[in-house]
Residue frames as a rotation matrix with the C-alpha (Angstrom) as fourth column:
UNK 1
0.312 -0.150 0.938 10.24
0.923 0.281 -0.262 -29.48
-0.224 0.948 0.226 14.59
UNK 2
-0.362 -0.685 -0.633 12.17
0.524 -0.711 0.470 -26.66
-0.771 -0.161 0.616 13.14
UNK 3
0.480 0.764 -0.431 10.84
-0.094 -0.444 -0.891 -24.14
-0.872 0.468 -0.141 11.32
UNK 4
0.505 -0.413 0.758 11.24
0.839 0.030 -0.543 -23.56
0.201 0.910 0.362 7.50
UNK 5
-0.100 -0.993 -0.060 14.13
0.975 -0.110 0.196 -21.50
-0.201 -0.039 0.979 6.57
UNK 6
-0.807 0.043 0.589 12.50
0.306 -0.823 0.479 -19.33
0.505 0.567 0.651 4.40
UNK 7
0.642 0.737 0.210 9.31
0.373 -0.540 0.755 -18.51
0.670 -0.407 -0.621 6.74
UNK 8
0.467 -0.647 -0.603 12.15
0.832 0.090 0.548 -18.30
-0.300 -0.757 0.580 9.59
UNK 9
-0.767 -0.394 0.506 13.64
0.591 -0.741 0.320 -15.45
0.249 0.544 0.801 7.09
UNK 10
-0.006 0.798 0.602 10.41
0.507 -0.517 0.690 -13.84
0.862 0.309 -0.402 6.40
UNK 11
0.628 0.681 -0.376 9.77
0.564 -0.065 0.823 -13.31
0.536 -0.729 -0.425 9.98
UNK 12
-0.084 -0.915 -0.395 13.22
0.942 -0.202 0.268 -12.19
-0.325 -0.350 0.879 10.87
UNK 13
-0.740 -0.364 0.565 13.00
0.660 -0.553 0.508 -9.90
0.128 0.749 0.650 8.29
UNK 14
0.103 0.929 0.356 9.41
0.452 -0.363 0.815 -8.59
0.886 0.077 -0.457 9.24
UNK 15
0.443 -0.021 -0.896 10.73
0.879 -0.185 0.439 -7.89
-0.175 -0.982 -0.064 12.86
UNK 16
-0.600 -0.747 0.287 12.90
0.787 -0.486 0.380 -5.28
-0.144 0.453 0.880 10.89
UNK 17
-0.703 0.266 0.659 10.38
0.523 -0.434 0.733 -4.10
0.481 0.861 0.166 9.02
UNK 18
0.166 0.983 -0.077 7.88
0.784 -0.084 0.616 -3.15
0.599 -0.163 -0.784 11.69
UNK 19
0.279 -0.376 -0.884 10.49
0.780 -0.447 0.437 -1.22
-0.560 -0.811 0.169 13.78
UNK 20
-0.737 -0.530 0.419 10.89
0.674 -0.541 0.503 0.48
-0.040 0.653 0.756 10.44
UNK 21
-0.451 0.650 0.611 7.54
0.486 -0.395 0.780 1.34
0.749 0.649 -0.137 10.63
UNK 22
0.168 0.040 -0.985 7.71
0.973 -0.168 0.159 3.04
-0.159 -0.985 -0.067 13.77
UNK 23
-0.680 -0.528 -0.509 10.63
0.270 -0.825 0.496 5.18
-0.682 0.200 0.704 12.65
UNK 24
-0.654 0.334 0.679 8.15
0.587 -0.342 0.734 5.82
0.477 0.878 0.028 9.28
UNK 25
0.241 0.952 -0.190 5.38
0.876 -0.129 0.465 7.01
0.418 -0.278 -0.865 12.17
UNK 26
0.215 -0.156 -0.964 7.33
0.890 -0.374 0.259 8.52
-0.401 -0.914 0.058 14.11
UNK 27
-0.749 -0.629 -0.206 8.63
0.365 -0.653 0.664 10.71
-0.553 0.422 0.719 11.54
UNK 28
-0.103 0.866 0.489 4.85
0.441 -0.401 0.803 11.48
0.892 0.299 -0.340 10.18
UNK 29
0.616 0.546 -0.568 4.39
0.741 -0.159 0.652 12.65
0.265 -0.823 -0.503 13.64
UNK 30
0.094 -0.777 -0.622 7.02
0.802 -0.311 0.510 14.57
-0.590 -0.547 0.594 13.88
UNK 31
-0.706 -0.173 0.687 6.10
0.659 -0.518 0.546 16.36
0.262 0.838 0.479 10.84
UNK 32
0.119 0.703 0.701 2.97
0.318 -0.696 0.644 17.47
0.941 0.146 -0.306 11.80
UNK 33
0.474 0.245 -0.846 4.06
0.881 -0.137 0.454 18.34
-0.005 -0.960 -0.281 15.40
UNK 34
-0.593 -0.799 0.097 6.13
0.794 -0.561 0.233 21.01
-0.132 0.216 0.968 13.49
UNK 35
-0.794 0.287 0.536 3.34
0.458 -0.299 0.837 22.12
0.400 0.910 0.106 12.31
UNK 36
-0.647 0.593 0.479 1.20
-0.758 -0.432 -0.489 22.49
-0.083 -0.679 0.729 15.61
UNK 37
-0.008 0.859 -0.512 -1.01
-0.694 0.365 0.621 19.39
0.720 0.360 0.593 14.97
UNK 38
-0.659 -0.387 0.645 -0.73
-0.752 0.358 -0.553 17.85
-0.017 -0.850 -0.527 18.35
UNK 39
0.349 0.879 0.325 -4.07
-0.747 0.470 -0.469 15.56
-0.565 -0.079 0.821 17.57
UNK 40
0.632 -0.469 -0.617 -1.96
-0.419 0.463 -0.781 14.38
0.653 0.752 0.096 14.17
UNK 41
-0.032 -0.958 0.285 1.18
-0.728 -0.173 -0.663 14.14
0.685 -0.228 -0.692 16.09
UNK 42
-0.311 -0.017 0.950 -0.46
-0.948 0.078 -0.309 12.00
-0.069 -0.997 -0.040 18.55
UNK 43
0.865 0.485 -0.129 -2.14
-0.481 0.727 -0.490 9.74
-0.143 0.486 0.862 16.28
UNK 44
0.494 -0.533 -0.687 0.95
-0.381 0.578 -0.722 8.78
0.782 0.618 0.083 14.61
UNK 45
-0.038 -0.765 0.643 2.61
-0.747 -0.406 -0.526 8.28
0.663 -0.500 -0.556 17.89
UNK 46
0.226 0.818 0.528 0.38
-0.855 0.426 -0.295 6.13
-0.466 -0.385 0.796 18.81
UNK 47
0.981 0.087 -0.173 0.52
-0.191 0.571 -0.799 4.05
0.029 0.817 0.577 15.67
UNK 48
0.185 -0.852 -0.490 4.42
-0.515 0.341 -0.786 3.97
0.837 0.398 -0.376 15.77
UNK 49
-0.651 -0.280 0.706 4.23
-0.670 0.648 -0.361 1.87
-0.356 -0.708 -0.610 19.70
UNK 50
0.571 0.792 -0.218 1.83
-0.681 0.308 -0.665 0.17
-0.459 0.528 0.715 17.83
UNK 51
0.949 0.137 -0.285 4.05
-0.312 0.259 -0.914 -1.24
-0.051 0.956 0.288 15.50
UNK 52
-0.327 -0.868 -0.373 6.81
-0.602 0.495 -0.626 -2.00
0.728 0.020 -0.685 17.46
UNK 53
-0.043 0.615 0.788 4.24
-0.548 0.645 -0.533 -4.25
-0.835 -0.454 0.309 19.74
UNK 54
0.645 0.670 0.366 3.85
-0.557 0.741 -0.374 -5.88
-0.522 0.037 0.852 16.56
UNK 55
0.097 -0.970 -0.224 7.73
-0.612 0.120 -0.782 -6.38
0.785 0.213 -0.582 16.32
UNK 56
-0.513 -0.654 0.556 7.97
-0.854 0.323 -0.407 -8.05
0.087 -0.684 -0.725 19.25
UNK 57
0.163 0.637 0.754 5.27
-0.806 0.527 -0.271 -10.00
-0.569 -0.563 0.599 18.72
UNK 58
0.697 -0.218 -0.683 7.01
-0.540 0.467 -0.700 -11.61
0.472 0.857 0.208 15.57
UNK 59
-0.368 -0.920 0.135 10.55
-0.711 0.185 -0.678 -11.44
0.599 -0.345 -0.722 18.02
UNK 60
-0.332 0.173 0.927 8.45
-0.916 0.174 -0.360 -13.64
-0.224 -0.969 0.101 20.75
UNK 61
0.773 0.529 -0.351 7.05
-0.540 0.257 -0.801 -15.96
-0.334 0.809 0.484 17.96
UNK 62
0.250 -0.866 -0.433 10.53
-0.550 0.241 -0.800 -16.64
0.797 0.438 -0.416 17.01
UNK 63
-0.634 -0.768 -0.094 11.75
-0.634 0.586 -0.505 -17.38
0.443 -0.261 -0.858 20.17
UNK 64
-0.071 0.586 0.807 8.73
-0.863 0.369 -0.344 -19.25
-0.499 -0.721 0.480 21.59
UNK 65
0.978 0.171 -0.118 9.64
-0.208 0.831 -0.517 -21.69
0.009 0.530 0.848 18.65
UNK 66
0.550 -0.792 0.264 13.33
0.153 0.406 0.901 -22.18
-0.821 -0.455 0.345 19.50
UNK 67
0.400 -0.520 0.755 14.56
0.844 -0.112 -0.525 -20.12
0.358 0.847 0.394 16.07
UNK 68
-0.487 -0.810 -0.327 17.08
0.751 -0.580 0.317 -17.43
-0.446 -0.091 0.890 16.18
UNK 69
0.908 0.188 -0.374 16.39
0.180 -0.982 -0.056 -13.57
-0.378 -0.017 -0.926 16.31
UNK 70
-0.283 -0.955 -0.086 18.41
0.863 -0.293 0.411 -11.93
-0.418 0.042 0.908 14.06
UNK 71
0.662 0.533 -0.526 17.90
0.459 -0.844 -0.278 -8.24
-0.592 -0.057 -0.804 14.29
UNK 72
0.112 -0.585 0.804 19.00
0.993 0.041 -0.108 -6.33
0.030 0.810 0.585 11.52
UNK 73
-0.865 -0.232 -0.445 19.98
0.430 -0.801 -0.418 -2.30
-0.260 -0.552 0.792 11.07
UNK 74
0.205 0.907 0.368 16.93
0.925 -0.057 -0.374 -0.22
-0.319 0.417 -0.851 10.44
UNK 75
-0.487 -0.287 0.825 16.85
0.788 -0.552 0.273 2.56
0.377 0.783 0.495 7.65
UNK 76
-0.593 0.429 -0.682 15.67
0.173 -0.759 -0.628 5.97
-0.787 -0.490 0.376 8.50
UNK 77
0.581 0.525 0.622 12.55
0.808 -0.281 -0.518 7.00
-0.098 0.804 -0.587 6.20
UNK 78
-0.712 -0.334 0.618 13.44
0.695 -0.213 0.686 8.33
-0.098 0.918 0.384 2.97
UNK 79
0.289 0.904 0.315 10.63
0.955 -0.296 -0.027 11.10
0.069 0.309 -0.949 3.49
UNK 80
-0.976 -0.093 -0.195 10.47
0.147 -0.946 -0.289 15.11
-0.158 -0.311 0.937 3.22
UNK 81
-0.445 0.894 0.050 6.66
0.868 0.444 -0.221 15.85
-0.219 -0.055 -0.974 3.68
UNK 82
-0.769 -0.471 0.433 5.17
0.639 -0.549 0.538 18.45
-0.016 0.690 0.723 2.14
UNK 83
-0.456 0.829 0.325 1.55
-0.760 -0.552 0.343 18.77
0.464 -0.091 0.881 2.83
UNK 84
-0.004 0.267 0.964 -0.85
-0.824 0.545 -0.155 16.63
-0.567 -0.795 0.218 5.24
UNK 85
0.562 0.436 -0.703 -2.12
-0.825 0.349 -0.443 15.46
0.052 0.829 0.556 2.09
UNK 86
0.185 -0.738 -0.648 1.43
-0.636 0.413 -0.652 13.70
0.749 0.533 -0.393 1.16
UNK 87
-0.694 -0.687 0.213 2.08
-0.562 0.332 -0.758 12.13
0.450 -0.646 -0.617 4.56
UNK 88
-0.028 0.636 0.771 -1.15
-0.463 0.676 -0.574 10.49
-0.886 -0.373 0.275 5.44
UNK 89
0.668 0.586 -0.459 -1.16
-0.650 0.158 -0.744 9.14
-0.363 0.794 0.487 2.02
UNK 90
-0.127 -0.989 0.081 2.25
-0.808 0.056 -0.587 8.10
0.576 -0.140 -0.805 2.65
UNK 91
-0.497 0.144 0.856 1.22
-0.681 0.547 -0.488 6.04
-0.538 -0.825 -0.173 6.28
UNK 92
0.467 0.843 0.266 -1.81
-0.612 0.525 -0.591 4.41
-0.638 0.113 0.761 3.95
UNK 93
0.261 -0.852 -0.455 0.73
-0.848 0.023 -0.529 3.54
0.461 0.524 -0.716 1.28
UNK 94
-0.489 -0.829 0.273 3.10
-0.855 0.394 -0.337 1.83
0.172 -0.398 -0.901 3.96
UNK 95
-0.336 0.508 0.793 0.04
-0.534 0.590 -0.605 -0.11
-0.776 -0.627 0.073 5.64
UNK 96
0.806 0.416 -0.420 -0.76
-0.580 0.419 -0.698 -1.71
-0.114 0.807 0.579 1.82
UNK 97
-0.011 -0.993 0.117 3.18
-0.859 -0.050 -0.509 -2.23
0.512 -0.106 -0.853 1.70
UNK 98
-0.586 -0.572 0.574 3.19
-0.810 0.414 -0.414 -4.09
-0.001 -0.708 -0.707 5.11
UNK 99
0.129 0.936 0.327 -0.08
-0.751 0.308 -0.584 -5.95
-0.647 -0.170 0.743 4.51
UNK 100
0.765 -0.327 -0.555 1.66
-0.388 0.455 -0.802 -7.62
0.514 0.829 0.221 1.32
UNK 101
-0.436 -0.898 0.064 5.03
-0.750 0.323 -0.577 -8.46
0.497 -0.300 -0.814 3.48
UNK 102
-0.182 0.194 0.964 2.28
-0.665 0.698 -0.265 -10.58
-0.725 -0.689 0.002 6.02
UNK 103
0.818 0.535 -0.211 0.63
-0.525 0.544 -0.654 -12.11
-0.236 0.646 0.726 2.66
UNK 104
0.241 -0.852 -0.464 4.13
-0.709 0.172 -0.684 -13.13
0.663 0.494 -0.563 1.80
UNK 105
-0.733 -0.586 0.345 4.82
-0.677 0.584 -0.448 -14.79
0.061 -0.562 -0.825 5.04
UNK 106
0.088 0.742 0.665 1.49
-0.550 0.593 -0.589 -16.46
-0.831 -0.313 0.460 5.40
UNK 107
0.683 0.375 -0.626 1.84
-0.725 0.244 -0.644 -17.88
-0.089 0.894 0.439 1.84
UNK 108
-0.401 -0.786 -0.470 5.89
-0.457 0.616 -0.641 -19.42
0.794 -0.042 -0.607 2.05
UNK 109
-0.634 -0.343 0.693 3.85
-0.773 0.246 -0.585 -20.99
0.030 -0.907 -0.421 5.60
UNK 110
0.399 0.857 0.325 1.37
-0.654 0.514 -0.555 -22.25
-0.643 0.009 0.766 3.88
UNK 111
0.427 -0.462 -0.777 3.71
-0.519 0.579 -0.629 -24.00
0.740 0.672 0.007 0.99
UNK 112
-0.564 -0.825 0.037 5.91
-0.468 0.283 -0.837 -25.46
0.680 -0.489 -0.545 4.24
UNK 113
0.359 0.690 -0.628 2.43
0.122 0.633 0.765 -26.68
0.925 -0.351 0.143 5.63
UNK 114
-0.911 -0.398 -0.105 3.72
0.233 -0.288 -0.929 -24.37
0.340 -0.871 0.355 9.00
UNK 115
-0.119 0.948 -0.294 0.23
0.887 0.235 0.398 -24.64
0.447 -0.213 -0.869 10.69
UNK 116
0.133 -0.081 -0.988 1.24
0.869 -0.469 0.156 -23.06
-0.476 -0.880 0.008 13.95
UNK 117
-0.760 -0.539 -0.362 2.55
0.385 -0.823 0.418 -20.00
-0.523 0.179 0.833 11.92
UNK 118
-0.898 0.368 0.241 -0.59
0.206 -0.132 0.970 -19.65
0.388 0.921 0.043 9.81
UNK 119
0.539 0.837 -0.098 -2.60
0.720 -0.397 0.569 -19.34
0.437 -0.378 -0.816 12.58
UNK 120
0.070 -0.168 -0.983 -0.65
0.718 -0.676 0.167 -16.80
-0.693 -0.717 0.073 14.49
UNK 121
-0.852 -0.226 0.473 -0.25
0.511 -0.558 0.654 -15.09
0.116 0.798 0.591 10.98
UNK 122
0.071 0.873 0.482 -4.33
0.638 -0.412 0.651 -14.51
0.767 0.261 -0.586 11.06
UNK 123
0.426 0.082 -0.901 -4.06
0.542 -0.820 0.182 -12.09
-0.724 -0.566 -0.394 14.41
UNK 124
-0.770 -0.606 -0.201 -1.61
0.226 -0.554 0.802 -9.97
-0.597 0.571 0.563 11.32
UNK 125
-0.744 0.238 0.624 -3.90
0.641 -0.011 0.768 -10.31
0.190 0.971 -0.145 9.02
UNK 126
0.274 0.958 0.085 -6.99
0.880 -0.286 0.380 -9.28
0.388 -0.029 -0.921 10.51
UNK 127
0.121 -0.548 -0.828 -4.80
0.659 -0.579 0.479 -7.02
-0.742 -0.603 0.291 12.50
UNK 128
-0.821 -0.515 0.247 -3.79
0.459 -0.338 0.822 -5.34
-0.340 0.788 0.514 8.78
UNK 129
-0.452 0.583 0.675 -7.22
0.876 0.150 0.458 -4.78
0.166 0.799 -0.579 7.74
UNK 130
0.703 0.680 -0.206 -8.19
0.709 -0.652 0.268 -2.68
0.048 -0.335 -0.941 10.48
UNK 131
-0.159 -0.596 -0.787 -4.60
0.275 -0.792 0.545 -0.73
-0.948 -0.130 0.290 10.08
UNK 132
-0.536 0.322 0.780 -6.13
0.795 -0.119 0.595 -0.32
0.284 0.939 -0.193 5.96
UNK 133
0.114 0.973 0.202 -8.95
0.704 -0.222 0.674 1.03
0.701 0.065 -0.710 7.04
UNK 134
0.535 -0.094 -0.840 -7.57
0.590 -0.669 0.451 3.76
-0.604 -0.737 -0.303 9.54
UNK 135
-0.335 -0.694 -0.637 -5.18
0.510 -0.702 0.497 4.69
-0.792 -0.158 0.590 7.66
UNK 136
-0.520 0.510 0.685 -7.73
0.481 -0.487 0.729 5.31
0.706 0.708 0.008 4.21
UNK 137
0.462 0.865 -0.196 -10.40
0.880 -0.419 0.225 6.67
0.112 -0.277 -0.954 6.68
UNK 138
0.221 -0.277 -0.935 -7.62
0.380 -0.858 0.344 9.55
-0.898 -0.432 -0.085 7.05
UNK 139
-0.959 -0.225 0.172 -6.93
0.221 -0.214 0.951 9.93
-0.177 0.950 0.255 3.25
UNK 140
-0.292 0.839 0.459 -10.10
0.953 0.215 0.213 9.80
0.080 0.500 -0.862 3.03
UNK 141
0.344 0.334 -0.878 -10.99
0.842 -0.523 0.131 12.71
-0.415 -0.784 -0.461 5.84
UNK 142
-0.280 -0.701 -0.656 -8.25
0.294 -0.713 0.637 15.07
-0.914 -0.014 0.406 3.99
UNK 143
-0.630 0.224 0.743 -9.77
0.747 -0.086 0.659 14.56
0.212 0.971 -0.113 0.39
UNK 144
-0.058 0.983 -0.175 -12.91
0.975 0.094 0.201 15.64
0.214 -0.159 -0.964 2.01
UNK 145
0.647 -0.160 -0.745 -12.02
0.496 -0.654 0.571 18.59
-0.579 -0.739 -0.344 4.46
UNK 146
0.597 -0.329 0.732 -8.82
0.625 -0.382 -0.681 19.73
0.503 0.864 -0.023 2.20
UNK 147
-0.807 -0.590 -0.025 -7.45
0.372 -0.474 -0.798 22.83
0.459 -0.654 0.602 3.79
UNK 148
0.308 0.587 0.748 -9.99
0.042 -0.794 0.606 24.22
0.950 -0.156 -0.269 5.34
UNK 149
-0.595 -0.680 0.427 -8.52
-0.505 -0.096 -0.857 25.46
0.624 -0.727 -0.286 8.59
UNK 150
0.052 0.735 0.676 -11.66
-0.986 -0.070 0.152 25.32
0.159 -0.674 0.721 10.39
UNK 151
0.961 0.272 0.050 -12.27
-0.276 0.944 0.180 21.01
0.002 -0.186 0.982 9.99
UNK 152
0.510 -0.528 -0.679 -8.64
-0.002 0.789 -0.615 20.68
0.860 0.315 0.401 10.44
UNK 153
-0.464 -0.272 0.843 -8.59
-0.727 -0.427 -0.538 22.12
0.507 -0.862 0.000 13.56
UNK 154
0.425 0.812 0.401 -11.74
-0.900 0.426 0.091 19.97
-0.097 -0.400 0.911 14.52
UNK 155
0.852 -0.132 -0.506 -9.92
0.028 0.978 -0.208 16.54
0.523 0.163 0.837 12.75
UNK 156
-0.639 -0.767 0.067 -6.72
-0.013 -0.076 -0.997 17.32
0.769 -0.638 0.039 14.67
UNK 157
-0.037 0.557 0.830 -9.11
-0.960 -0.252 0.126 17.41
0.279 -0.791 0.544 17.96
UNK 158
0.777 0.628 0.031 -10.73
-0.621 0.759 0.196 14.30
0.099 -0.172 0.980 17.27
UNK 159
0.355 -0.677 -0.645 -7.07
0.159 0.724 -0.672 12.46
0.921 0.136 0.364 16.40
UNK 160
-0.490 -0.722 0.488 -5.66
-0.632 -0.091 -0.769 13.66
0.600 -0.686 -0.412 19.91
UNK 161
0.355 0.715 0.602 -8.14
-0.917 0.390 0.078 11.42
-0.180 -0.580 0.794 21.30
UNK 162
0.417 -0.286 -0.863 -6.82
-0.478 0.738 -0.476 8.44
0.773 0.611 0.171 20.21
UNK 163
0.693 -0.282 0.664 -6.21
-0.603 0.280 0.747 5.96
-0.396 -0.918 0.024 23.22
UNK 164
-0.220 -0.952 -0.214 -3.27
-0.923 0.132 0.361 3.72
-0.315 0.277 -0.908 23.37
């Protein structure tokens, strides 16, 4: 059975959106590697193969149901960062952002009664919460710490850990 059109959109459109959010990491990383934060720099680096793993899992999705991939161009981010502050607050931003774009698809699959898509939606979903909740636990970390050189030296430590 062929999918609905308009989930069939959604998803198309979400394959877009996640490679956008690479380029959106990559370019948080890239800020703070300017800056000498190689722990930051790594996090986000992380987080942008992240997020095109969760492009492809949308692109594989597509074709493992016999619908057309149609890859679209992808915008460079509209950022100029200014302080850590602005760019993790940014990333948390995006991850509310993208967390609404799954609610969107999971909703037009549920009107279209698209089981199969509503369950593969819930790996997204649950998948969203725990990208919420990383990316506040770093808003959070910066409210906390501020500038102080000393615990951003120590929270830049702890982010270079980050496994893949």
């Amino acid at each position: 059975m062929a999918m609905d059109k308009k989930v069939r959109d959604l998803i198309n459109d979400q394959i877009n959106k996640e490679f956008f959010s690479a380029y959106l990491y990559l370019d948080i990383a890239n800020f703070f590697a300017a800056k000498g934060f190689d722990g930051f720099a790594h996090w986000y680096e992380v987080q942008a193969r992240e997020e095109q793993e969760h492009a492809m899992k949308f692109y594989a999705y597509l074709h493992d149901n016999d619908e057309k991939v149609k890859l679209g161009a992808i915008d460079a981010p509209a950022t100029a960062f200014k302080t850590f502050k602005a760019a993790v607050d940014a990333a948390y931003k995006h991850e509310q952002y993208v967390t609404d774009l799954i609610n969107k698809i999971y909703e037009a699959a549920d009107k279209a009664k698209d089981y199969r898509t509503k369950n593969f939606l819930g790996w997204f979903i649950d998948e969203q919460g725990e990208e919420e909740k990383n990316a506040r636990d770093l808003v959070d970390k910066l409210a906390l710490f501020g500038e102080e050189k000393q615990a951003l030296y120590m929270l830049d430590r702890e982010l270079s850990r980050r496994a893949e």
